[in-house]
KOLGU-4560 file (N, C-alpha, C; in nm, 3 decimals, padded with zeros to 5 digits):
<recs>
<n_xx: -14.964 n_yy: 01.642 n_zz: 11.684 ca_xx: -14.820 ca_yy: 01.630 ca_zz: 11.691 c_xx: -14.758 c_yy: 01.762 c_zz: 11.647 mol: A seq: 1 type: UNK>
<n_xx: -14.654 n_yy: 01.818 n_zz: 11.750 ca_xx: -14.637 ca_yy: 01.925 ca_zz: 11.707 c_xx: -14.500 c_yy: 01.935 c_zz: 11.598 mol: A seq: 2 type: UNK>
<n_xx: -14.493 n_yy: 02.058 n_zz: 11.522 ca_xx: -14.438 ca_yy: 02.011 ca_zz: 11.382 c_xx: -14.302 c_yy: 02.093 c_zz: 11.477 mol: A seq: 3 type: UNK>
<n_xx: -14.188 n_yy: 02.093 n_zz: 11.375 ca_xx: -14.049 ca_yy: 02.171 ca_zz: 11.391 c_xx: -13.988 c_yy: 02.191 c_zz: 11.245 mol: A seq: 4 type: UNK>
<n_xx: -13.951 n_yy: 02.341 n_zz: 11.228 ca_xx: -13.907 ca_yy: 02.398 ca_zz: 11.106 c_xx: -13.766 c_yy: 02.348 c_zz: 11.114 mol: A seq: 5 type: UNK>
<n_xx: -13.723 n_yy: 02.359 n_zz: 11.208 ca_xx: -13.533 ca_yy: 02.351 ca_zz: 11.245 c_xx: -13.535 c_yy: 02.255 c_zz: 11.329 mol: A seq: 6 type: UNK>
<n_xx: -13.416 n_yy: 02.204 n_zz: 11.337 ca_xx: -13.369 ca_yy: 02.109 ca_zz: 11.471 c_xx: -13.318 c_yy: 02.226 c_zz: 11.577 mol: A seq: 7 type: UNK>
<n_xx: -13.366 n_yy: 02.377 n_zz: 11.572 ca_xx: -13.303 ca_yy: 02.470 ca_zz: 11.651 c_xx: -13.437 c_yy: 02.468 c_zz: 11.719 mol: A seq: 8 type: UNK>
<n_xx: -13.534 n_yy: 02.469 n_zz: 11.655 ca_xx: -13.672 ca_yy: 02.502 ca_zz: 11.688 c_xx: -13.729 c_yy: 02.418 c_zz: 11.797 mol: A seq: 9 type: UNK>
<n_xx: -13.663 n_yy: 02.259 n_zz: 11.780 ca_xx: -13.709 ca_yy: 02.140 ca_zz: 11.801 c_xx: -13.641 c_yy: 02.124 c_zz: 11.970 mol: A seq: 10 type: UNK>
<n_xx: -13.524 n_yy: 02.152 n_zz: 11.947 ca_xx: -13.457 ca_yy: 02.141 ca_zz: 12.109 c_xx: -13.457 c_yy: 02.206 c_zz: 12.196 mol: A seq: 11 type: UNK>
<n_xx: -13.520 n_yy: 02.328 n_zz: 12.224 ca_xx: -13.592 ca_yy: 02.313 ca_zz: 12.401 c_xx: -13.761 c_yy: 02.276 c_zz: 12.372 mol: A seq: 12 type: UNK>
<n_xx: -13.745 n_yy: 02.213 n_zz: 12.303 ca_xx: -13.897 ca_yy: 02.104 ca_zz: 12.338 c_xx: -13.788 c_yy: 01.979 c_zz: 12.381 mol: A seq: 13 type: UNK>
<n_xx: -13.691 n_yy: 01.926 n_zz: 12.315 ca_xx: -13.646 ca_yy: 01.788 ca_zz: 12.385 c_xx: -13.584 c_yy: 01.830 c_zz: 12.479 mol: A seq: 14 type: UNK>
<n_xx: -13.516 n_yy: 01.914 n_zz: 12.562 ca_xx: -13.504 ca_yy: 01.962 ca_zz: 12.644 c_xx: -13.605 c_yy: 01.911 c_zz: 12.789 mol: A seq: 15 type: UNK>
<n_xx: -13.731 n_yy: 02.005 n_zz: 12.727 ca_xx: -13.808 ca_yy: 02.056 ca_zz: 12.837 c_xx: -13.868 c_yy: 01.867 c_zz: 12.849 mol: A seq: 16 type: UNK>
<n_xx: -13.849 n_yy: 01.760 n_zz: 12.776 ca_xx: -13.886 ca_yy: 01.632 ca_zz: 12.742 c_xx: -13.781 c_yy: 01.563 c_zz: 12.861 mol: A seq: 17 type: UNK>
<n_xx: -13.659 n_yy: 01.625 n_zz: 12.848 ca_xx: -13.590 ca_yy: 01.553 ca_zz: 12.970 c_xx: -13.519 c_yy: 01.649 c_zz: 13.120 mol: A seq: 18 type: UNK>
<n_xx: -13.618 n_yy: 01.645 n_zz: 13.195 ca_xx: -13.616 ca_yy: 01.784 ca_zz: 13.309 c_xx: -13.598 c_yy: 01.667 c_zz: 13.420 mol: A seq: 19 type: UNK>
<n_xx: -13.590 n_yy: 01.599 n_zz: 13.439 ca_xx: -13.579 ca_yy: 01.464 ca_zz: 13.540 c_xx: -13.421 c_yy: 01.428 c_zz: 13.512 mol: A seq: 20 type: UNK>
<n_xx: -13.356 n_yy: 01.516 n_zz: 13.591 ca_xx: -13.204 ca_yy: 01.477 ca_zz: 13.666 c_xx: -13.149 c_yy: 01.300 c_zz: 13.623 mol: A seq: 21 type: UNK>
<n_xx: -13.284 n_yy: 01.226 n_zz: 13.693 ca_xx: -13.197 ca_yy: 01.086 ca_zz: 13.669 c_xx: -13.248 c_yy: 01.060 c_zz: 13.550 mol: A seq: 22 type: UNK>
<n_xx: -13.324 n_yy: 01.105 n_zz: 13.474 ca_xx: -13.403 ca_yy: 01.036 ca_zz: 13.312 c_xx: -13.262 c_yy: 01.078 c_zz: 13.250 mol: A seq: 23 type: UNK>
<n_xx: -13.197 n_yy: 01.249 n_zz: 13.249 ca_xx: -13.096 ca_yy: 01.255 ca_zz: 13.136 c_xx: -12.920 c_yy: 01.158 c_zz: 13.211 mol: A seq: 24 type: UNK>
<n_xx: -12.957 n_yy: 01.116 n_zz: 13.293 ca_xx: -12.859 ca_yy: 01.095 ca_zz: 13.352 c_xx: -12.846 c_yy: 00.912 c_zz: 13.274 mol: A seq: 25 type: UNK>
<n_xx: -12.970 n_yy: 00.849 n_zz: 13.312 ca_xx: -12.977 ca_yy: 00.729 ca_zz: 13.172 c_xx: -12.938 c_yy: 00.799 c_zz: 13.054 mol: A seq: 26 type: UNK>
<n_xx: -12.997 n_yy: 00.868 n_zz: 13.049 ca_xx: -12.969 ca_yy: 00.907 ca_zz: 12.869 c_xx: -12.800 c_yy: 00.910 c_zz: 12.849 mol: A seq: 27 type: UNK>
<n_xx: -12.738 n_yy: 00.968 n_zz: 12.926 ca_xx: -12.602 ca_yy: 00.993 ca_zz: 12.912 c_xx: -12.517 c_yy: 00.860 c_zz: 12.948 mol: A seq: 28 type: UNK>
<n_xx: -12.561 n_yy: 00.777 n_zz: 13.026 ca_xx: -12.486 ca_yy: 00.658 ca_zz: 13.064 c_xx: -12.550 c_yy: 00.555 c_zz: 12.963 mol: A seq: 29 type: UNK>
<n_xx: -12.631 n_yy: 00.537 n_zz: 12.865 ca_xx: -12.689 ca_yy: 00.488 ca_zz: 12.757 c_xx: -12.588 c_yy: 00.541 c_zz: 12.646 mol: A seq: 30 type: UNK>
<n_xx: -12.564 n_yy: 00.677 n_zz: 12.638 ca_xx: -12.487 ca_yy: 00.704 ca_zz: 12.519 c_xx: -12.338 c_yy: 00.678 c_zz: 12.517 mol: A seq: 31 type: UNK>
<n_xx: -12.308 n_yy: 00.672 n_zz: 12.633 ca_xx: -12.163 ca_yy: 00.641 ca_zz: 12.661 c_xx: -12.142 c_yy: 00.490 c_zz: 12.633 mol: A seq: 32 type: UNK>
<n_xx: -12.249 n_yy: 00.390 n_zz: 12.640 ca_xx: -12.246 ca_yy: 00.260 ca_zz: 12.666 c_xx: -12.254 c_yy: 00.248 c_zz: 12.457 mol: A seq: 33 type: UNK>
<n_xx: -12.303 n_yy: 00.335 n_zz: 12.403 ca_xx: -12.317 ca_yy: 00.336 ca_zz: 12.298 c_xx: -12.219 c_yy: 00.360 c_zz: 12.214 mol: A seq: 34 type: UNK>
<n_xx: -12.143 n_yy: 00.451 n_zz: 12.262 ca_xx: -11.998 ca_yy: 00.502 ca_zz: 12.206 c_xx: -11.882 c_yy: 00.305 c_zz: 12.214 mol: A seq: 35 type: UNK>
<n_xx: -11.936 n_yy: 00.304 n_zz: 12.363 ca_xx: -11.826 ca_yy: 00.210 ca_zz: 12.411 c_xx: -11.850 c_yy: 00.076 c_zz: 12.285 mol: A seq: 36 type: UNK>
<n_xx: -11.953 n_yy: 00.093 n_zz: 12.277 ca_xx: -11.986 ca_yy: -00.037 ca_zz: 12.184 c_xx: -11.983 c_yy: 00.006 c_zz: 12.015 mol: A seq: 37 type: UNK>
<n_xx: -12.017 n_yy: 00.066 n_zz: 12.018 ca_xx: -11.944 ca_yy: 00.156 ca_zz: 11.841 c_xx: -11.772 c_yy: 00.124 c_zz: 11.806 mol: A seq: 38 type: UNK>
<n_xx: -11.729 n_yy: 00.194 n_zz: 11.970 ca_xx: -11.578 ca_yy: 00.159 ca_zz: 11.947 c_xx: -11.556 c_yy: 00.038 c_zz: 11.903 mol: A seq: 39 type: UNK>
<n_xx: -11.624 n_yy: -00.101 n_zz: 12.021 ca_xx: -11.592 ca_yy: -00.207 ca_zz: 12.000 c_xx: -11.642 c_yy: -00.238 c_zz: 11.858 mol: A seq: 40 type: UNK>
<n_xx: -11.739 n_yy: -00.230 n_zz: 11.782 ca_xx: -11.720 ca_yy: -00.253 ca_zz: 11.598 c_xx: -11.643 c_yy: -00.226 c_zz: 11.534 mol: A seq: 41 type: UNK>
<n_xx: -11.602 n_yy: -00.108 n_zz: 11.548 ca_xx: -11.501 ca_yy: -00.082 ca_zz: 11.482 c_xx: -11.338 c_yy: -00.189 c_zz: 11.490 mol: A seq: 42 type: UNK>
<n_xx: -11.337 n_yy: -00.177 n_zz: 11.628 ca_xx: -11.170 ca_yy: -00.253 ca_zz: 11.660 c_xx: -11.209 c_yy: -00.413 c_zz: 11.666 mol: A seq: 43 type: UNK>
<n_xx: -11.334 n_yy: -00.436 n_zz: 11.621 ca_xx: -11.304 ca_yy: -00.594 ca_zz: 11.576 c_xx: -11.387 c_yy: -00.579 c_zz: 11.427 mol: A seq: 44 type: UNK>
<n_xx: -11.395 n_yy: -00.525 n_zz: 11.335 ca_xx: -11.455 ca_yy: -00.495 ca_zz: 11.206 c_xx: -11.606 c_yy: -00.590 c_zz: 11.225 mol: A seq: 45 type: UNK>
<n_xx: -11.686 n_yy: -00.561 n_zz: 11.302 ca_xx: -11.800 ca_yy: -00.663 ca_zz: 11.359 c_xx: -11.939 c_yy: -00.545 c_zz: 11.370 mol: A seq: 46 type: UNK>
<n_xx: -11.979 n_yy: -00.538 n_zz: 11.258 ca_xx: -12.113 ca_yy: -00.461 ca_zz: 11.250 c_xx: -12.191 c_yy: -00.445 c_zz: 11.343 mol: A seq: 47 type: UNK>
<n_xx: -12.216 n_yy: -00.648 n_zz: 11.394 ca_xx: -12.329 ca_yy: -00.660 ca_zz: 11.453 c_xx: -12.313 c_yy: -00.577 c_zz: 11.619 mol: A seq: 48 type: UNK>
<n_xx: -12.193 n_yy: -00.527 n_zz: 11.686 ca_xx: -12.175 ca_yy: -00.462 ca_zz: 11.801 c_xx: -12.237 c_yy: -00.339 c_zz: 11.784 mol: A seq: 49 type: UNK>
<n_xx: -12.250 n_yy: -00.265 n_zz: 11.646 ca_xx: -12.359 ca_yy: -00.162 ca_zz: 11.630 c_xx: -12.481 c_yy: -00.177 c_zz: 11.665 mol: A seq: 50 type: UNK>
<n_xx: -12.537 n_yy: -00.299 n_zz: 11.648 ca_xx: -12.661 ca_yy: -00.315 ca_zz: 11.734 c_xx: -12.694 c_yy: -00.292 c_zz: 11.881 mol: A seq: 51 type: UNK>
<n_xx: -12.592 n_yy: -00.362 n_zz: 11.923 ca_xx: -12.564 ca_yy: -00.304 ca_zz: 12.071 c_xx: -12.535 c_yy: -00.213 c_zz: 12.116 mol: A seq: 52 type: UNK>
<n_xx: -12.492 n_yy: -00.096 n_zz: 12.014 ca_xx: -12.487 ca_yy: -00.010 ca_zz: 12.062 c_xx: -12.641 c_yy: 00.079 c_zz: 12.081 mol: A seq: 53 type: UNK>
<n_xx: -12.707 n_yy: 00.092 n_zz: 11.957 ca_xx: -12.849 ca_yy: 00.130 ca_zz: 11.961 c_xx: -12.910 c_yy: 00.034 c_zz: 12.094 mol: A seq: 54 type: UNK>
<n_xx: -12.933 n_yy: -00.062 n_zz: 12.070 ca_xx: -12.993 ca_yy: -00.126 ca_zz: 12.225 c_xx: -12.955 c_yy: -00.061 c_zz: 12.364 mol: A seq: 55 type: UNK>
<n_xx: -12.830 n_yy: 00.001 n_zz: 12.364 ca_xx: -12.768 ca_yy: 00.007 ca_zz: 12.493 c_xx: -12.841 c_yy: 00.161 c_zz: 12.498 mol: A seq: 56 type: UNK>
<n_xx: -12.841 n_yy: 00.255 n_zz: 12.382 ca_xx: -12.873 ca_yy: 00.387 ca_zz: 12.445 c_xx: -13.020 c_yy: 00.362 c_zz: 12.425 mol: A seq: 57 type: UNK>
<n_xx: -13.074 n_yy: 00.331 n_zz: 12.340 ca_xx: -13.200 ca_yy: 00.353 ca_zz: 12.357 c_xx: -13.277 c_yy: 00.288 c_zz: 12.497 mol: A seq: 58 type: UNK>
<n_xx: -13.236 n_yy: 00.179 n_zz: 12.556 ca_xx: -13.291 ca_yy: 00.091 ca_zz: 12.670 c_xx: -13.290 c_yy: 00.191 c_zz: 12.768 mol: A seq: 59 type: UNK>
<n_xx: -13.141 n_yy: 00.235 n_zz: 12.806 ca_xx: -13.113 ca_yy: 00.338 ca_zz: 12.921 c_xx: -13.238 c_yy: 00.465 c_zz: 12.904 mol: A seq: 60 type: UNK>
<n_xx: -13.273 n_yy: 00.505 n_zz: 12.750 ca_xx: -13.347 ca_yy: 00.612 ca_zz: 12.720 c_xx: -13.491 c_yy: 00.643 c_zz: 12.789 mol: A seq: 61 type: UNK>
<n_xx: -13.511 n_yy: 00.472 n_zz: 12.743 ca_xx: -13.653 ca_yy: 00.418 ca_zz: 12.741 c_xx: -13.679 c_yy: 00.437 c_zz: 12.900 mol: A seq: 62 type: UNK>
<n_xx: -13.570 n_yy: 00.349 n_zz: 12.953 ca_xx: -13.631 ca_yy: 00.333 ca_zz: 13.096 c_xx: -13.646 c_yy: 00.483 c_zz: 13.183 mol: A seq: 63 type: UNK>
<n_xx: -13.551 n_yy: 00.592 n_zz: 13.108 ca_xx: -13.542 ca_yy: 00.727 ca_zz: 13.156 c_xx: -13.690 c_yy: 00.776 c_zz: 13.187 mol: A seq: 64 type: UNK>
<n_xx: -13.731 n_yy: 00.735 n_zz: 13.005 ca_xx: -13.842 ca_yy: 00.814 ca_zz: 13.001 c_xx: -14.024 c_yy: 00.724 c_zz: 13.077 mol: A seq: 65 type: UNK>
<n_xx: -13.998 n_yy: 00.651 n_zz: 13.025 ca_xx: -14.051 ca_yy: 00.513 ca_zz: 13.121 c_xx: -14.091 c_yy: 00.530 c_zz: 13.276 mol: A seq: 66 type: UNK>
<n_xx: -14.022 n_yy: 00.555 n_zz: 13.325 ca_xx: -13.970 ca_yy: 00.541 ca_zz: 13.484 c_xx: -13.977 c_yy: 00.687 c_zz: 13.587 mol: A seq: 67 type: UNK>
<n_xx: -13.914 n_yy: 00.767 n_zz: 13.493 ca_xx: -13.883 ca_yy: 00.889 ca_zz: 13.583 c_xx: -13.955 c_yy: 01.002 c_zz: 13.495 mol: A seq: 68 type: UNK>
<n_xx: -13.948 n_yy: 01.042 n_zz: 13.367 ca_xx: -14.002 ca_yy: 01.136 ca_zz: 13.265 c_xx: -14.172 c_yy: 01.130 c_zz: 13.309 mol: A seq: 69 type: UNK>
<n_xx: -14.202 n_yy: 01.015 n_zz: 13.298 ca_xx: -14.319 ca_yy: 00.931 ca_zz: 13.263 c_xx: -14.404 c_yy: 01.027 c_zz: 13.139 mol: A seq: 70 type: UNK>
<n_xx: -14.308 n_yy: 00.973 n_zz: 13.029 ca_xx: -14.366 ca_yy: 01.053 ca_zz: 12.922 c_xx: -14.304 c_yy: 00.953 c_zz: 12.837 mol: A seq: 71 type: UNK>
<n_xx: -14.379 n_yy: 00.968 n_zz: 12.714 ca_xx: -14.303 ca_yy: 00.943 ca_zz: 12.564 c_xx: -14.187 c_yy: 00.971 c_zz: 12.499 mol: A seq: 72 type: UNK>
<n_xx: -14.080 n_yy: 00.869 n_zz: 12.485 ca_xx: -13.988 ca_yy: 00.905 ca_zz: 12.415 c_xx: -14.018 c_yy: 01.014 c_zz: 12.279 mol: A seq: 73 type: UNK>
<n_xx: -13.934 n_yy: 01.128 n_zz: 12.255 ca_xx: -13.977 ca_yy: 01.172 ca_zz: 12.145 c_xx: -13.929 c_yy: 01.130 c_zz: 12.031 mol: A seq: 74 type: UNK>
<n_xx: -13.832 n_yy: 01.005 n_zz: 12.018 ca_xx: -13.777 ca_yy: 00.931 ca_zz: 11.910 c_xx: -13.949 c_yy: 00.854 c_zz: 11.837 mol: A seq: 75 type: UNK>
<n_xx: -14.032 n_yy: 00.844 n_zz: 11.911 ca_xx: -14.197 ca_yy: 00.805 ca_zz: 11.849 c_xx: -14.230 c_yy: 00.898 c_zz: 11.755 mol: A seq: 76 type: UNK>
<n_xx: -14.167 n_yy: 00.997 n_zz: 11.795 ca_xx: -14.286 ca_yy: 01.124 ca_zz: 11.698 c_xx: -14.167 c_yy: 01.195 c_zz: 11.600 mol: A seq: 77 type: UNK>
<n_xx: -14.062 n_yy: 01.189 n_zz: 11.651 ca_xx: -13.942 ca_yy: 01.289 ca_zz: 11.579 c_xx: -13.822 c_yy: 01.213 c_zz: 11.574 mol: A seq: 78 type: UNK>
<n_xx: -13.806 n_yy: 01.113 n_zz: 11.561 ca_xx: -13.717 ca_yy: 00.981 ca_zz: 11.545 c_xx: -13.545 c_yy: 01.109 c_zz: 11.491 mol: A seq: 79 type: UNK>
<n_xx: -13.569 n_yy: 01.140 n_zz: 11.391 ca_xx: -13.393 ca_yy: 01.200 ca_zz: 11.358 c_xx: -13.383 c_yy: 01.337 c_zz: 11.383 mol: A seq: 80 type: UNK>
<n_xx: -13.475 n_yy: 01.421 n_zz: 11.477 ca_xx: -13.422 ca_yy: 01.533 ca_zz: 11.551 c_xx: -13.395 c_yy: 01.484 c_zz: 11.700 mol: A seq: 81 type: UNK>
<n_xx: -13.473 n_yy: 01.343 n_zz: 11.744 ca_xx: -13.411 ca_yy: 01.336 ca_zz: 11.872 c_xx: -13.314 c_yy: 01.257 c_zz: 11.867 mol: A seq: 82 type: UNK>
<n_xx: -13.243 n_yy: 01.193 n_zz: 11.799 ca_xx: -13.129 ca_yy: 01.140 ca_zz: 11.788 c_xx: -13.015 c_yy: 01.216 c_zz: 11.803 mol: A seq: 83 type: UNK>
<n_xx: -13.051 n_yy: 01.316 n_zz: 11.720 ca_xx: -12.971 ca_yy: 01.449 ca_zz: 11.725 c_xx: -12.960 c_yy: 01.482 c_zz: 11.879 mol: A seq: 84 type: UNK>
<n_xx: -13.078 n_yy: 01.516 n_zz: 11.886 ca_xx: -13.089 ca_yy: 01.572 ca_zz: 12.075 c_xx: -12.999 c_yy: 01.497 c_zz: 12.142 mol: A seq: 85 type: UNK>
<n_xx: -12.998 n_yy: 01.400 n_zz: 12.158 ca_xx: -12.888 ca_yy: 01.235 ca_zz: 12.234 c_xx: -12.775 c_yy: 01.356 c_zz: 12.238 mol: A seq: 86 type: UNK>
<n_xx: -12.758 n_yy: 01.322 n_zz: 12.136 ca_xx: -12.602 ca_yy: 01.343 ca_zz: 12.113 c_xx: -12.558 c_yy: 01.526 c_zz: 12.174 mol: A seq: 87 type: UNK>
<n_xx: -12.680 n_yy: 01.593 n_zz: 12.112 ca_xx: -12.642 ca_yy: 01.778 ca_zz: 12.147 c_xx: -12.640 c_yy: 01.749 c_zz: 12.303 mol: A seq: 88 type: UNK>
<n_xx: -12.763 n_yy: 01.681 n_zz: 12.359 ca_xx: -12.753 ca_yy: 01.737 ca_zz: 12.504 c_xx: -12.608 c_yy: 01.606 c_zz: 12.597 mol: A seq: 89 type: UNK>
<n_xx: -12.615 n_yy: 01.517 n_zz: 12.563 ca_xx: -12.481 ca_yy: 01.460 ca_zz: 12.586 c_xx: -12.347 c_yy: 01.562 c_zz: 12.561 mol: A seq: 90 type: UNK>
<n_xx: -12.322 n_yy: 01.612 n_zz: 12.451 ca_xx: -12.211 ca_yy: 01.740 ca_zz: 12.460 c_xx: -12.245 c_yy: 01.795 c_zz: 12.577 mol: A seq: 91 type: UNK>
<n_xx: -12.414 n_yy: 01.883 n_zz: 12.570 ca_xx: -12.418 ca_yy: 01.974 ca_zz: 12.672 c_xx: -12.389 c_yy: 01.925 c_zz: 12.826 mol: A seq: 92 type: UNK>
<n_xx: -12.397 n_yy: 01.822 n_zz: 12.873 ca_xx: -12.367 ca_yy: 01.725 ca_zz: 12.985 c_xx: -12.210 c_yy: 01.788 c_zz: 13.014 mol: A seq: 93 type: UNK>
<n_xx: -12.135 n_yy: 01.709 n_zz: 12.903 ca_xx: -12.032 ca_yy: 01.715 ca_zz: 12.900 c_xx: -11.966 c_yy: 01.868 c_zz: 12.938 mol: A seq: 94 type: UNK>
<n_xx: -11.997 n_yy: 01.939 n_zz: 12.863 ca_xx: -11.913 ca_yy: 02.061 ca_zz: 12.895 c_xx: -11.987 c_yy: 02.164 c_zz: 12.994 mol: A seq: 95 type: UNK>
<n_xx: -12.146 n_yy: 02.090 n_zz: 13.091 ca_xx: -12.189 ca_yy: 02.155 ca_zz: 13.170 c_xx: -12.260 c_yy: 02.263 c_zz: 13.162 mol: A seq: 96 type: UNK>
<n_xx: -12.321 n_yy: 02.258 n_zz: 13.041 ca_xx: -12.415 ca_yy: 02.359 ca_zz: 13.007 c_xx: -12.561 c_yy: 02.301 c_zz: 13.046 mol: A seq: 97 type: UNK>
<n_xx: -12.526 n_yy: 02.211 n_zz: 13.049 ca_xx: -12.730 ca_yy: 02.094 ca_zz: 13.138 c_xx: -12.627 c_yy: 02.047 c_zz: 13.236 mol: A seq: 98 type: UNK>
<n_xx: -12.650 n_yy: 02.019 n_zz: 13.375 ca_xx: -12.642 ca_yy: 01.977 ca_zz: 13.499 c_xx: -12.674 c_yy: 01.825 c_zz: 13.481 mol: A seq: 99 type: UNK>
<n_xx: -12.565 n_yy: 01.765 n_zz: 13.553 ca_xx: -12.557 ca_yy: 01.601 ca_zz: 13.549 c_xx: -12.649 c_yy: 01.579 c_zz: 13.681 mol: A seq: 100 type: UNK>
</recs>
């Protein structure tokens, strides 16, 4: 298992983990579904919609990597730098620095 000093170090390995167009493309419609459901805890003070929110991105993740990656999620091996990743390369989506 390979190690990482930084979460700087760590992301173009999760990167190069999601190179399959439609794998980050789950990933991003997983995180959005995740946001959407975060919101909803909040605006009904209801914890348990946080669950759904983890279910919703990670499923979309899974099946990314599952299906199209055909590789291992790296949340198995590096659980809170790729969480991180979710979220950096979702920005990067967003403002078009990774290709949707």
């Amino acid at each position: 298992m390979a190690r990482f000093a930084s979460f700087r170090e760590f992301y173009p390995f999760y990167l190069d983990e999601h190179s399959n167009r439609t794998s980050r493309r789950l990933h991003f419609i997983g995180s959005c579904g995740a946001l959407a459901f975060a919101a909803i805890a909040v605006a009904t003070a209801n914890a348990w919609w946080l669950l759904a929110a983890l279910a919703c991105g990670y499923a979309f993740a899974w099946v990314g990597h599952f299906f199209f990656e055909k590789n291992r999620p790296a949340t198995f091996r590096h659980p809170f730098y790729s969480f991180a990743g979710d979220w950096v390369m979702f920005k990067d989506i967003l403002t078009g620095r990774i290709p949707f």
